[in-house]
C-alpha positions in Angstrom: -98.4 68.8 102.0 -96.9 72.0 103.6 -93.3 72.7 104.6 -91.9 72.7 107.9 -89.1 74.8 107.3 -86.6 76.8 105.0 -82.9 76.3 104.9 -80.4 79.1 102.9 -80.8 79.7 99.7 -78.6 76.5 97.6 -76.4 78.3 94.5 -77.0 74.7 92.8 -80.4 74.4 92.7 -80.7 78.0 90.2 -78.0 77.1 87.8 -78.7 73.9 85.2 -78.7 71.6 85.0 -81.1 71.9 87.8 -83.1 75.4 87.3 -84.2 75.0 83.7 -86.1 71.2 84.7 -87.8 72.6 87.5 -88.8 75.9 86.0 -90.3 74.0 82.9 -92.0 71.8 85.2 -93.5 74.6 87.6 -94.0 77.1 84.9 -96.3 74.1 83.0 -98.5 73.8 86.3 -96.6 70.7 88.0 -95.5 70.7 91.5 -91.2 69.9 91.5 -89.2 68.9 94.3 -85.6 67.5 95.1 -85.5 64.8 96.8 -82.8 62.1 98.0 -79.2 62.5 98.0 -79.2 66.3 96.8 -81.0 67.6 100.1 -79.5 65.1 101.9 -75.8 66.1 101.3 -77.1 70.0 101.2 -78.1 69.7 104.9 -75.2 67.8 106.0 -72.9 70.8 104.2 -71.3 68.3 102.1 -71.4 68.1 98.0 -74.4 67.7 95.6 -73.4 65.5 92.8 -76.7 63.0 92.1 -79.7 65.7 91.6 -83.5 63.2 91.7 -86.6 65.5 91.0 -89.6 64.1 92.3 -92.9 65.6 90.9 -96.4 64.5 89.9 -96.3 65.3 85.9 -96.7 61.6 84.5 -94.2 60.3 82.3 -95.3 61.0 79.4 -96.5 64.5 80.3 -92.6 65.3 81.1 -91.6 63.9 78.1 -93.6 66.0 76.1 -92.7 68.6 78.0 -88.9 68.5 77.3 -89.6 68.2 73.9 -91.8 71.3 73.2 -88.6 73.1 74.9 -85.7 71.4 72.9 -84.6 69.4 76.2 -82.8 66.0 75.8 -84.6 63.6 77.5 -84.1 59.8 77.7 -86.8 57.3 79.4 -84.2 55.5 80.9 -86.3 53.8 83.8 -89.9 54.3 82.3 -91.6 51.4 84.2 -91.2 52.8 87.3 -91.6 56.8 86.0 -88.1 57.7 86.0 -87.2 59.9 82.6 -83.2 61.5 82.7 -82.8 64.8 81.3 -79.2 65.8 79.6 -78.5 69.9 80.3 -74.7 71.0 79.4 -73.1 67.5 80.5 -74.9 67.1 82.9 -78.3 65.4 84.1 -81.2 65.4 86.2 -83.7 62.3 87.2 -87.3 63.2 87.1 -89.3 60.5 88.6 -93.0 60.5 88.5 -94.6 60.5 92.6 -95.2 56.7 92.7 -95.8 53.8 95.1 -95.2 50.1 95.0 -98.1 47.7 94.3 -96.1 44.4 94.3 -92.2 43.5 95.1 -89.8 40.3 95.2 -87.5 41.1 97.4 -85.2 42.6 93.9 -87.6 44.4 92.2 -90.8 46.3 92.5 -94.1 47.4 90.4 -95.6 51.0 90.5 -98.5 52.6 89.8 -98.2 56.5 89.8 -99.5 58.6 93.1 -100.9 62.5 93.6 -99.6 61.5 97.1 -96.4 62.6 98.2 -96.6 60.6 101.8 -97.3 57.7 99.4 -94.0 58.7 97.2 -91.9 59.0 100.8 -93.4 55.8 102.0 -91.9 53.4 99.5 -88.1 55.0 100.0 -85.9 53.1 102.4 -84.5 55.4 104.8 -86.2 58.4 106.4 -83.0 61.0 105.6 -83.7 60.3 101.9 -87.1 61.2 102.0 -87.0 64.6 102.5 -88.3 67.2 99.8 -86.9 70.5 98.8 -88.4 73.0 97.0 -86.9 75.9 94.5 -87.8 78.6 97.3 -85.8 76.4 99.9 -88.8 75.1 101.6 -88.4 71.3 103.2 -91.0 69.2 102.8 -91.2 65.8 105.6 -93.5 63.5 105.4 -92.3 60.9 107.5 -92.3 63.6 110.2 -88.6 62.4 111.1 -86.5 62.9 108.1 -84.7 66.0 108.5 -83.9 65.0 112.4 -82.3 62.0 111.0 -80.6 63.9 108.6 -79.2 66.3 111.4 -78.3 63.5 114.0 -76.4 61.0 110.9 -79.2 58.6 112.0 -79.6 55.3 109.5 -83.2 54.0 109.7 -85.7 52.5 107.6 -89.1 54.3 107.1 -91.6 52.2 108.6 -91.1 48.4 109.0 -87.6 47.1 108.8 -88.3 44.0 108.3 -91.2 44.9 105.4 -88.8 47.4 104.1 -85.9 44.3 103.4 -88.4 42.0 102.5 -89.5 44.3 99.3 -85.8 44.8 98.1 -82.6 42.8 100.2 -80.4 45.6 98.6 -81.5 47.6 101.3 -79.2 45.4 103.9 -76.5 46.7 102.2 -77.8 49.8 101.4 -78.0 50.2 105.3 -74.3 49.3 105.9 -73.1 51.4 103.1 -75.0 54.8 104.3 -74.1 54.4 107.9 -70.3 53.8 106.5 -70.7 57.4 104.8 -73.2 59.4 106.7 -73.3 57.5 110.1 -72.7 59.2 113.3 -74.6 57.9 115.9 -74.7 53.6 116.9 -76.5 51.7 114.5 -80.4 51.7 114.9 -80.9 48.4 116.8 -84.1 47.7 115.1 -82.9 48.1 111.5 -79.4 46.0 112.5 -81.6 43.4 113.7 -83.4 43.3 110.5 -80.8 43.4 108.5 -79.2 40.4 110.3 -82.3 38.5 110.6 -83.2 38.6 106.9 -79.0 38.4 105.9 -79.3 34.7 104.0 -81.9 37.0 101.3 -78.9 38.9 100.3 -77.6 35.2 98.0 -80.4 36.1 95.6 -78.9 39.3 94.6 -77.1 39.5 91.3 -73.6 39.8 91.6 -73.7 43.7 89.8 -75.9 44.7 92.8 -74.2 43.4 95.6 -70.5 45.2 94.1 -72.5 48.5 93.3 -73.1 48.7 96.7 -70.2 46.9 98.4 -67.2 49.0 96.6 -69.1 52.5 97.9 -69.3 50.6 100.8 -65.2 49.6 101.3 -64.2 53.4 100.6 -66.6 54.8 102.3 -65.5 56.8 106.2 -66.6 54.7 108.3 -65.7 51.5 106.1 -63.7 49.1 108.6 -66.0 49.8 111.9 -69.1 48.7 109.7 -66.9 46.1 107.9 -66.3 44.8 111.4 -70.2 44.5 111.9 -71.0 43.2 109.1 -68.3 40.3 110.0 -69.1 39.6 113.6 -73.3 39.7 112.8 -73.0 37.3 110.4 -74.1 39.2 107.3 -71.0 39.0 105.3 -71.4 35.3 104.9 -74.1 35.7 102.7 -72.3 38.4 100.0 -69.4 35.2 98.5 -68.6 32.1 99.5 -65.1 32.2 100.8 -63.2 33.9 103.3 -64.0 37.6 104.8 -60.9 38.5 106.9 -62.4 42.0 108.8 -59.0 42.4 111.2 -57.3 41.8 108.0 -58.9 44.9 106.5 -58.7 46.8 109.4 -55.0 46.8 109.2 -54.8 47.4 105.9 -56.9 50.2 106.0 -54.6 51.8 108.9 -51.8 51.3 106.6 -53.4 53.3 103.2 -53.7 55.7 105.9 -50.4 55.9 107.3 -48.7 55.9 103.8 -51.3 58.6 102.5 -53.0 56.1 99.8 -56.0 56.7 98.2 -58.5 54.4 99.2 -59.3 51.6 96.2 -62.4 49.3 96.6 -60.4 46.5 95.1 -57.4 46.8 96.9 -59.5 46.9 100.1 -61.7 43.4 98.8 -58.3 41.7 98.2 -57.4 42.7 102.0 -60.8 41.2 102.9 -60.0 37.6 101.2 -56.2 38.0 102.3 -54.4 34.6 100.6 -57.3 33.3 99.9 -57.3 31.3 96.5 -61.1 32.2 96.4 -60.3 35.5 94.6 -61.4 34.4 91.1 -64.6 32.6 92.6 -65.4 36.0 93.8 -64.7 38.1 91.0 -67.5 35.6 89.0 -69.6 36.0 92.0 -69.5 40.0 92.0 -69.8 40.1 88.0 -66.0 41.5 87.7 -65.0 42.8 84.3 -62.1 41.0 83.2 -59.5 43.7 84.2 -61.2 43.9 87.6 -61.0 40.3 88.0 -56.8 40.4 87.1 -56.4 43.2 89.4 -58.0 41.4 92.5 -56.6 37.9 91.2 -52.6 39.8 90.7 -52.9 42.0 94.0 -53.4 38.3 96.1 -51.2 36.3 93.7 -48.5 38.8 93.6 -45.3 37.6 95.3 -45.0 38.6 99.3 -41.9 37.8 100.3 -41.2 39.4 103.7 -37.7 40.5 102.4 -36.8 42.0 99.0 -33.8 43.6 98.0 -33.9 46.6 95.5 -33.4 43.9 92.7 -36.1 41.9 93.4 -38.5 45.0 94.1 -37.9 45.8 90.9 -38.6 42.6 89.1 -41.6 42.3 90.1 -42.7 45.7 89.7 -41.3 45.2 85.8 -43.6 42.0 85.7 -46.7 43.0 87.2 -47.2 46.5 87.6 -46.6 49.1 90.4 -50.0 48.7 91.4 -50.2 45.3 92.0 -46.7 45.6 93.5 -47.7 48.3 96.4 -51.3 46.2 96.9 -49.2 42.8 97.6 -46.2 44.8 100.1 -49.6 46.6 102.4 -51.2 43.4 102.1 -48.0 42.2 103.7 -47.3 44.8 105.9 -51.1 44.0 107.0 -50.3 40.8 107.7 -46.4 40.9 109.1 -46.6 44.1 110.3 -43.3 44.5 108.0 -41.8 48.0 107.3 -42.7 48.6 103.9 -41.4 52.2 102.9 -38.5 51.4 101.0 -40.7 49.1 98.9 -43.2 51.8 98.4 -41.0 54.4 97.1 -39.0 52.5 94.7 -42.4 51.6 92.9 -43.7 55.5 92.9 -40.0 56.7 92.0 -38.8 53.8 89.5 -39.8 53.6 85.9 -39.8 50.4 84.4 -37.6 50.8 80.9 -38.6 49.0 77.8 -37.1 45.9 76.8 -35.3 47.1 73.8 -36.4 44.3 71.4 -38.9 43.0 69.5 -39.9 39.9 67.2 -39.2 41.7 64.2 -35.4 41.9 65.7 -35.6 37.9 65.8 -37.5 37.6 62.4 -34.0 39.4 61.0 -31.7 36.5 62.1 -34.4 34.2 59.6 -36.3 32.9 62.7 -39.2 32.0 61.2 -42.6 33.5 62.7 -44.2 31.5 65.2 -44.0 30.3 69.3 -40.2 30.1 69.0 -40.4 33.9 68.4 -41.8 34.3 71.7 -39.6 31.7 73.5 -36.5 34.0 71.8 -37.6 37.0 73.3 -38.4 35.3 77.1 -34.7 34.6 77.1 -33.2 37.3 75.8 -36.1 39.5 78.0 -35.0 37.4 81.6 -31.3 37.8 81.0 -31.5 41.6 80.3 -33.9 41.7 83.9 -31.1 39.5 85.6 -28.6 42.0 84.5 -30.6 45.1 85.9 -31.9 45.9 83.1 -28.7 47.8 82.2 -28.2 46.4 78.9 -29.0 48.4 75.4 -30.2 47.1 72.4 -27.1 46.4 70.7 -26.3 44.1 73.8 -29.6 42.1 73.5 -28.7 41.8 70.0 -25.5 40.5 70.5 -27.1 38.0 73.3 -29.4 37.4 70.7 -27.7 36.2 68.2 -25.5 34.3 70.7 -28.6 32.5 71.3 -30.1 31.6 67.8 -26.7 30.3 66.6 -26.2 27.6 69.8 -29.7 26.5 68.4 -28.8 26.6 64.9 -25.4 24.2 66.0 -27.4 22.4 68.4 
């Protein structure tokens, strides 16, 4: 396969933990390209962060290779010729040209290719198979990838249709890339596949579906392909519950107007609004429990339209600043409310420490057990109702107050 053109010389591409991989595997006789998101994002002028070799040493051949030269190597995806190669904190993944022999719509088998047509055939879209040498020759052998590249264009390499069948991810990874790298409209022949073969996208495991989805909800272009996604009928297919696109959109406008970072959990709690699905959803999308508390506290969280500086701060003491601004956009989302005041008593308050503890109430010969904690949850709610003004010799004091009405009682 020959180039069809050079671009600038790439600073990353000669400094590890890129340069010493490919100049062990050229120096050994092997042919070594970059290929995917590294070329990609290098054309496009934006950063290289994921760096995929592509090259025709076999597995083992590279393993051995790394070895002899005191590399740290790792067969992390073996089965399908992938071996990851640690270099000063960093890492490279050298996969073995390959193409698929069977698939299941999840998965895929592979046998190992010389051909590098065969190699760029099995990828999904054509700007991720284009191939980039160390002298900063490009390498196309779908004859379209690096126009695609240069006009944002999201298609599939060949067949749509074929292309979903062999992996449903691919539905979403379309969505996802046009939300990041999109520029142009959608590719009417991929949409059409994506919404034709939509129901496939059930059978994905729930890890899949939200490795994709959060890049996917933070991404640029996030609520115009959000929007899509809701009016084609994809979405149905990701949970089963509600998908509230307008809902997100405003939220979205809102991050934006009060300079917040985008969060894809904040944005998926948007999506199901007041939804009581949100812990049906975190089970669905394989949530870790703290994930599943944060989307389960940013819906649940109180949203009353109006709250003094009192209650702001009650709430923000119970459940978090976080969970506190997520619930007052999700209301300004919804109500359109003003929400500024809200937002900069959580970034500007800190939320003291209740002074005591159940060692304070084991002192007064409370002996340990729930009533220690039931002590505590009084003494705690009347130092909040006060403002949270009073010290630790007050709580005492109400303390005490407390245990002996029990004691008499």
């Amino acid at each position: 396969m020959k180039p069809v053109e050079s671009i600038a010389f790439a600073e990353w591409m000669h400094h590890p933990p890129c340069s010493p991989v490919l100049s062990l595997l050229t120096n050994s006789g092997y042919l070594a390209r970059f290929v995917g998101g590294a070329v990609r994002n290098h054309m496009l002028g934006l950063p290289v962060v994921d760096f995929d070799i592509a090259t025709n040493a076999l597995p083992a051949n590279i393993l051995a290779l790394c070895t002899s030269a005191g590399l740290h190597a790792v067969p992390t995806g073996i089965r399908h010729g992938t071996i990851t190669i640690f270099i000063d904190g960093a890492f490279v993944e050298v996969t073995t040209l390959r193409r698929d022999v069977d698939t299941d719509g999840r998965h895929a088998m592979v046998s190992f290719t010389e051909d590098w047509l065969e190699d760029a055939s099995r990828r999904d879209f054509t700007l991720n198979a284009v191939y980039l040498d160390m002298d900063g020759n490009l390498y196309d052998p779908t004859t379209t990838g690096i126009a695609d590249i240069r006009a944002r264009r999201i298609r599939f390499i060949g067949n749509p249709q074929i292309r979903i069948q062999e992996d449903c991810l691919r539905i979403l990874r379309f969505f996802r890339f046009y939300a990041e790298y999109g520029d142009k409209e959608l590719d009417i022949d991929s949409l059409k596949a994506c919404v034709d073969l939509a129901p496939s996208l059930s059978s994905l495991s729930g890890e899949r579906v939200w490795k994709e989805f959060s890049r996917l909800l933070i991404a640029p272009m996030a609520e115009e392909v959000i929007v899509i996604m809701a009016e084609s009928g994809v979405a149905k297919y990701l949970w089963d519950g509600p998908f509230d696109a307008s809902q997100l959109v405003k939220f979205i406008n809102i991050e934006r107007c009060y300079g917040m970072n985008p969060n894809p959990i904040s944005r998926l709690a948007a999506l199901l609004a007041e939804s009581n699905t949100a812990r049906s959803v975190a089970k669905r999308l394989k949530f870790s429990n703290a994930d599943a508390k944060r989307l389960t506290a940013a819906i649940a969280t109180p949203k009353n339209p109006l709250m003094n500086t009192y209650e702001c701060k009650t709430t923000i003491y119970r459940l978090g600043a976080k969970n506190f601004i997520n619930a007052r956009m999700l209301l300004a989302a919804k109500t359109g409310k003003d929400i500024e005041n809200d937002l900069a008593i959580a970034r500007h308050w800190t939320p003291p420490v209740f002074p005591l503890t159940g060692i304070d109430i084991v002192a007064l010969g409370v002996e340990p057990g729930p009533k220690i904690g039931e002590l505590l949850r009084l003494v705690e709610n009347w130092w909040i109702r006060g403002g949270f003004t009073a010290d630790k010799k007050a709580c005492k004091s109400k303390l005490r107050r407390i245990v002996s009405n029990i004691k008499i009682n």
